[in-house]
C-alpha positions as CSV (number, residue, x, y, z in Angstrom):
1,X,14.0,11.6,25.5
2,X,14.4,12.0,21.7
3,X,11.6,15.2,21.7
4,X,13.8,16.4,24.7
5,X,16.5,16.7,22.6
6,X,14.7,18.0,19.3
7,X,13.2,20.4,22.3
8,X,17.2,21.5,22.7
9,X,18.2,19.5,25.4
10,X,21.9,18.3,25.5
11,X,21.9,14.3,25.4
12,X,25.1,14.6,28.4
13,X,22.7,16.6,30.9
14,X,19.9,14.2,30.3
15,X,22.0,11.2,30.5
16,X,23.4,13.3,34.3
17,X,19.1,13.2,34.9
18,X,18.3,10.1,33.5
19,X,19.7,6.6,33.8
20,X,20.1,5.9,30.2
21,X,23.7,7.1,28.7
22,X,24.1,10.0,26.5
23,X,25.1,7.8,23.8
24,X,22.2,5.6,24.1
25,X,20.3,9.1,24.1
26,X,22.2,9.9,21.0
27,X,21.4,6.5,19.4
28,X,17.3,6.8,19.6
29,X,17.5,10.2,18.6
30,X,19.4,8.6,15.4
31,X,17.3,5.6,15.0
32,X,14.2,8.2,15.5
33,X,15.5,10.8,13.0
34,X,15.7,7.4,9.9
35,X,12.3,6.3,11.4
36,X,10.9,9.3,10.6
37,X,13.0,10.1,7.3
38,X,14.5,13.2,8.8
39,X,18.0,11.9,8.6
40,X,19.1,8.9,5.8
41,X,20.3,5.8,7.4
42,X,23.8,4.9,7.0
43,X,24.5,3.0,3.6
44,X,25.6,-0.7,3.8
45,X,29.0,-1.4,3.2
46,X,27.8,-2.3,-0.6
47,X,29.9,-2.0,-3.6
48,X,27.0,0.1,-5.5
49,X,26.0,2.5,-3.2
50,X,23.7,5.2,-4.1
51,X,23.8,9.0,-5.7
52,X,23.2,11.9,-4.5
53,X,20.2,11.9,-6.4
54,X,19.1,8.4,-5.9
55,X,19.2,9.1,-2.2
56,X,17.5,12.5,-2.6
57,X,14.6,10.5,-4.6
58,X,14.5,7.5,-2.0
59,X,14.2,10.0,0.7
60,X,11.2,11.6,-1.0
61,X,9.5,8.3,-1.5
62,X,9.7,7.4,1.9
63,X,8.5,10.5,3.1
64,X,5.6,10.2,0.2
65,X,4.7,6.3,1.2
66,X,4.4,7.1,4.9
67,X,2.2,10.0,4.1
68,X,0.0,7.6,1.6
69,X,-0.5,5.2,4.1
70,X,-1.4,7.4,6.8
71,X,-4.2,9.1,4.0
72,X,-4.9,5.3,3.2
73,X,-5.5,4.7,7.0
74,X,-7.7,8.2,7.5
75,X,-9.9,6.9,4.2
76,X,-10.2,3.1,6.0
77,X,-11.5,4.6,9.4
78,X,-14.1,7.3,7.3
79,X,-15.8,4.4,5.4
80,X,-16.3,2.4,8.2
81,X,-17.7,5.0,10.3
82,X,-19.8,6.0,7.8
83,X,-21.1,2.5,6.9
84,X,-21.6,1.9,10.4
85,X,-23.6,5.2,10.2
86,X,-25.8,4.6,7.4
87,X,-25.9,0.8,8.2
88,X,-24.6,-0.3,5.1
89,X,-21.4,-1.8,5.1
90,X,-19.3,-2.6,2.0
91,X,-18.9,-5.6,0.2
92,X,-15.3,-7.2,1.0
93,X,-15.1,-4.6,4.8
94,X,-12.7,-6.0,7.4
95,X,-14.9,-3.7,9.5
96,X,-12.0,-1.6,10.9
């Protein structure tokens, strides 16, 4: 549903398709968009809330953690393949 709508689709003709409402529609598109750091998620009801620029920064390091991770993750699965193919594995491997 969400790519439908990223694709153009309009949540109410979706929800006339679907069973889910087009508020529920609405809602994962939301949730999908802060998953993804595409949108920033609502700020708490705090009493320091944050800057522009403190959310401009926050919203880069998300962006810049999920894309470490997923290199971290690329790096992981390269070593074991090639330890698996050379038949030497590294000391301290978890072997995944």
């Amino acid at each position: 549903m969400v790519e439908l709508v990223r694709a153009g689709r309009d949540p109410t003709d979706l929800a006339r398709e679907f069973e889910p409402s087009a508020q529920a529609i609405r809602n994962w598109v939301t949730e999908a968009d802060q998953q993804e750091g595409r949108r920033e998620a609502k700020p708490a009801a705090t009493a320091a809330a944050l800057s522009a620029s403190e959310r401009d920064e926050l919203l880069r390091l998300r962006r810049e953690n999920r894309q470490l991770k997923l290199e971290r993750d690329i790096l992981s699965r390269a070593t074991a393949w090639f330890a698996r193919e050379t038949g030497v594995l590294p000391s301290g491997s978890s072997g995944s």
